[in-house]
N, CA, C and O atoms as a DFTB+ gen file, in Angstrom:
232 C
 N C O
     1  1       0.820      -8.235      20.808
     2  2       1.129      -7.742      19.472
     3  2      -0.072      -7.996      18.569
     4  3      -0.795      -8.992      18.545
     5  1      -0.135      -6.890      17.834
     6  2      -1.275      -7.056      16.720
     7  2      -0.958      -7.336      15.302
     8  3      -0.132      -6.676      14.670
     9  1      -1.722      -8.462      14.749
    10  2      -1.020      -8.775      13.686
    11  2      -2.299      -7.870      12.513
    12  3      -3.521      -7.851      12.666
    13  1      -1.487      -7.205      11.392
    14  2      -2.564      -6.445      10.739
    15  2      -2.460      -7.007       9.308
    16  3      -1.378      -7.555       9.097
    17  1      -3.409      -7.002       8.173
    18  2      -3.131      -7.949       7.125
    19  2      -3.718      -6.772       6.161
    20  3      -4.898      -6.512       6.394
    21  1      -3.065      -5.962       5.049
    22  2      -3.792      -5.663       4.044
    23  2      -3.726      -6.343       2.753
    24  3      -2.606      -6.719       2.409
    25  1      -4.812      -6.599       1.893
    26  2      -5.035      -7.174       0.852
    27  2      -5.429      -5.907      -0.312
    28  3      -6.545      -5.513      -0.650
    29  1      -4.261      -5.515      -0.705
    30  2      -4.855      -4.364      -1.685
    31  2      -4.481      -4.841      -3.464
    32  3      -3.423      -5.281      -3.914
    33  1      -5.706      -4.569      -4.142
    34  2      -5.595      -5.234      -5.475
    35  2      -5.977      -4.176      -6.423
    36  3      -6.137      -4.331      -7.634
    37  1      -6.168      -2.582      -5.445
    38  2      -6.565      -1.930      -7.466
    39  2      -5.212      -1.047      -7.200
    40  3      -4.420      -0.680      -6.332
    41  1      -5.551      -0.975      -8.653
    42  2      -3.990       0.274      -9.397
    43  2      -3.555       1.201      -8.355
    44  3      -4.293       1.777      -7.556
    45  1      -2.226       1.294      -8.446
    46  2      -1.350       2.426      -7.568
    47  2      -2.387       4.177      -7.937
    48  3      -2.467       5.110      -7.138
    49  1      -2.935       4.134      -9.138
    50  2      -3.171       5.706      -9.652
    51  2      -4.429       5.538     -10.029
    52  3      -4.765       4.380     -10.279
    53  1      -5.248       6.414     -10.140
    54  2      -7.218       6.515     -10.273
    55  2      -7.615       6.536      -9.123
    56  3      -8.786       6.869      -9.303
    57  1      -7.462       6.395      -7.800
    58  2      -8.404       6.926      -6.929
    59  2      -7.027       6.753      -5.446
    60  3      -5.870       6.350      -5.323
    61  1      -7.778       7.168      -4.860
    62  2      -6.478       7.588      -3.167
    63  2      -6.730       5.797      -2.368
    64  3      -6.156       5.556      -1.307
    65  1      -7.367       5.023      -2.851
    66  2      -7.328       4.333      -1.733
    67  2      -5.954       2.914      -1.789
    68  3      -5.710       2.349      -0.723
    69  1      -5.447       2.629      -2.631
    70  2      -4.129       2.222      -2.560
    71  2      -2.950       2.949      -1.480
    72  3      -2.346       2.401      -0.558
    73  1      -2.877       4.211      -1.902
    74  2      -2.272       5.087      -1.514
    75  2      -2.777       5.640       0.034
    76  3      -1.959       6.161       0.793
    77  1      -3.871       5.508       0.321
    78  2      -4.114       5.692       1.909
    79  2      -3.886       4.575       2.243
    80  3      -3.331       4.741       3.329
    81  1      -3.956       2.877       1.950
    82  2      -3.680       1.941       2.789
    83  2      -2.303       1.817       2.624
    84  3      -1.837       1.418       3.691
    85  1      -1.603       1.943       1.948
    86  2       0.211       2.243       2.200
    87  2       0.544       3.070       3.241
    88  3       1.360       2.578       4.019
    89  1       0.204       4.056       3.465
    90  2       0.231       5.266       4.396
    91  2      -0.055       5.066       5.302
    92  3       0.596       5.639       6.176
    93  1      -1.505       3.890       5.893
    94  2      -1.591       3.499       7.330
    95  2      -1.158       2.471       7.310
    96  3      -1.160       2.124       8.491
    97  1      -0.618       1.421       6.522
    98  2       0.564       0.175       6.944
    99  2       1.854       0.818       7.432
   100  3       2.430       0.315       8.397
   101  1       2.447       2.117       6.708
   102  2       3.852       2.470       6.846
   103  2       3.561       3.204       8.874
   104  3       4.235       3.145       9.902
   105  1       2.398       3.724       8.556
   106  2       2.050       4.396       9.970
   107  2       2.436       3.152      11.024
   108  3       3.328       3.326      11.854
   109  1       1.854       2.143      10.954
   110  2       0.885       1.181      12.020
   111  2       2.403       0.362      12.538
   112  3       2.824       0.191      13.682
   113  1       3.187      -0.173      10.798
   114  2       4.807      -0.218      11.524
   115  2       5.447      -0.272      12.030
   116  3       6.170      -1.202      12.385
   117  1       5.359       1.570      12.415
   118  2       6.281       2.136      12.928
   119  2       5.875       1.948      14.792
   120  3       6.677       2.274      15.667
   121  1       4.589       1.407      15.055
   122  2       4.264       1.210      16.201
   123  2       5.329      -0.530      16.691
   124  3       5.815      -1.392      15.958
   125  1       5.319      -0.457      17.475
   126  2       6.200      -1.825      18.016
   127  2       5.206      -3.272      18.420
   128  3       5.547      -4.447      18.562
   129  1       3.953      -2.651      18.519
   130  2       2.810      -3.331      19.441
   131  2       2.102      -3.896      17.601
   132  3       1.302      -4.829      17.533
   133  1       2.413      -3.410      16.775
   134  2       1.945      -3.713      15.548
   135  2       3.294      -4.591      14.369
   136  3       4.412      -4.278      13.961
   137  1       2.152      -6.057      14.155
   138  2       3.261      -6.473      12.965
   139  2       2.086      -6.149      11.538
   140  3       0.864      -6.050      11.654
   141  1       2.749      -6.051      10.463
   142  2       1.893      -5.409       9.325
   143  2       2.170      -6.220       8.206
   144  3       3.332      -6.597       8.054
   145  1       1.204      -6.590       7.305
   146  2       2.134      -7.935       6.197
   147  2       1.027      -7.061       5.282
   148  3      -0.038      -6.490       5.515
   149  1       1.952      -7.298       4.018
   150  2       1.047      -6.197       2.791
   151  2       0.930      -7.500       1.852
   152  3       1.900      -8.226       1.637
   153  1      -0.527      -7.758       1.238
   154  2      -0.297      -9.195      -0.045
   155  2      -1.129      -7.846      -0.662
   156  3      -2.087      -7.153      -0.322
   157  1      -0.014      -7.921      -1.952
   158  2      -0.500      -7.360      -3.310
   159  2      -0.805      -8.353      -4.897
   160  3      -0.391      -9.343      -5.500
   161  1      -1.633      -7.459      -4.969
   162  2      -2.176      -8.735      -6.180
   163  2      -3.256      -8.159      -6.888
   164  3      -4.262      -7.717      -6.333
   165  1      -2.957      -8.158      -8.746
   166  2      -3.306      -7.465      -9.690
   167  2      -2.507      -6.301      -9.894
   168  3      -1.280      -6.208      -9.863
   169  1      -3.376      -5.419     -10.109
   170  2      -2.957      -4.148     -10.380
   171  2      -1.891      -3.371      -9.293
   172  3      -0.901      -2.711      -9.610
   173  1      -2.471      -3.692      -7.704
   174  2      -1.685      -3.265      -6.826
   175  2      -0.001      -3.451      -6.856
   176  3       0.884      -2.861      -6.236
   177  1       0.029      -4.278      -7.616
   178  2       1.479      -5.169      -7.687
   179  2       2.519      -4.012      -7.993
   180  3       3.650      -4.068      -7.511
   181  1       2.084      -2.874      -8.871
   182  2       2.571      -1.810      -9.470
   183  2       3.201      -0.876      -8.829
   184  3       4.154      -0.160      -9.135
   185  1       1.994      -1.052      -7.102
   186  2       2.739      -0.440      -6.087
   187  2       3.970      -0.165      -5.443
   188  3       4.406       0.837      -4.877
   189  1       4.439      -1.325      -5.671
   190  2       5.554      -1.740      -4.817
   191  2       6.671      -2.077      -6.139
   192  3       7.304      -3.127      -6.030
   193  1       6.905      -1.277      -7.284
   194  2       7.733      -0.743      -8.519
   195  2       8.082       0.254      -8.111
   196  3       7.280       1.132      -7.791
   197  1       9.893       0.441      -7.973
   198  2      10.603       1.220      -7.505
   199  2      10.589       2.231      -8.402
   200  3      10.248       1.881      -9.531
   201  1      10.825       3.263      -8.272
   202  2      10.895       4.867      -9.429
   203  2       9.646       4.738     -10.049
   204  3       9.621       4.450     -11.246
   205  1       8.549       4.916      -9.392
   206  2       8.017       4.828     -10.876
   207  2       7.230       6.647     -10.679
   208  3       7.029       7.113      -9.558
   209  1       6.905       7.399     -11.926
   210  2       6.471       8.388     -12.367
   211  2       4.972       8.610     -12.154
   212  3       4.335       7.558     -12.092
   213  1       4.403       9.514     -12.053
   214  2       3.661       9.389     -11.654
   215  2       2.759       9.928     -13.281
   216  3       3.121      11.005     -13.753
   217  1       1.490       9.026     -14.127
   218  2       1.103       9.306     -15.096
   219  2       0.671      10.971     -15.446
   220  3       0.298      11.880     -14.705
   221  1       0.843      10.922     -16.511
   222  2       0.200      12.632     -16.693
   223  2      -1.524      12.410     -16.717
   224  3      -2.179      11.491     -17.209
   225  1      -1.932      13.551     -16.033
   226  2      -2.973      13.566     -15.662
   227  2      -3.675      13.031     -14.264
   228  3      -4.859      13.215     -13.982
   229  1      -3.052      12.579     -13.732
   230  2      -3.137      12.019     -12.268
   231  2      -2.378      12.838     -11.292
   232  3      -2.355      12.517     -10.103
């Protein structure tokens, strides 16, 4: 088993890379041979806020 660790700390919105490392944690998951642990901290924290809207202009 592979243990995978992301450390993501900028804002959910302004650029894709929050949002691509969510997308390959939710991917990597879903594998059985993979355990995945997400530490958020700063801005990232925002990520993981249920409903949230997405700003105008973004």
């Amino acid at each position: 088993m592979a243990d995978v660790l992301f450390i993501l700390n900028e804002a959910p919105y302004g650029s894709e890379r929050t949002y691509n490392a969510l997308r390959l944690a939710v991917t990597l998951s879903a594998q059985p041979e993979h355990r995945v642990r997400l530490f958020l901290m700063g801005d990232a924290v925002l990520s993981a806020k249920a409903g949230q809207e997405v700003p105008s202009g973004y």
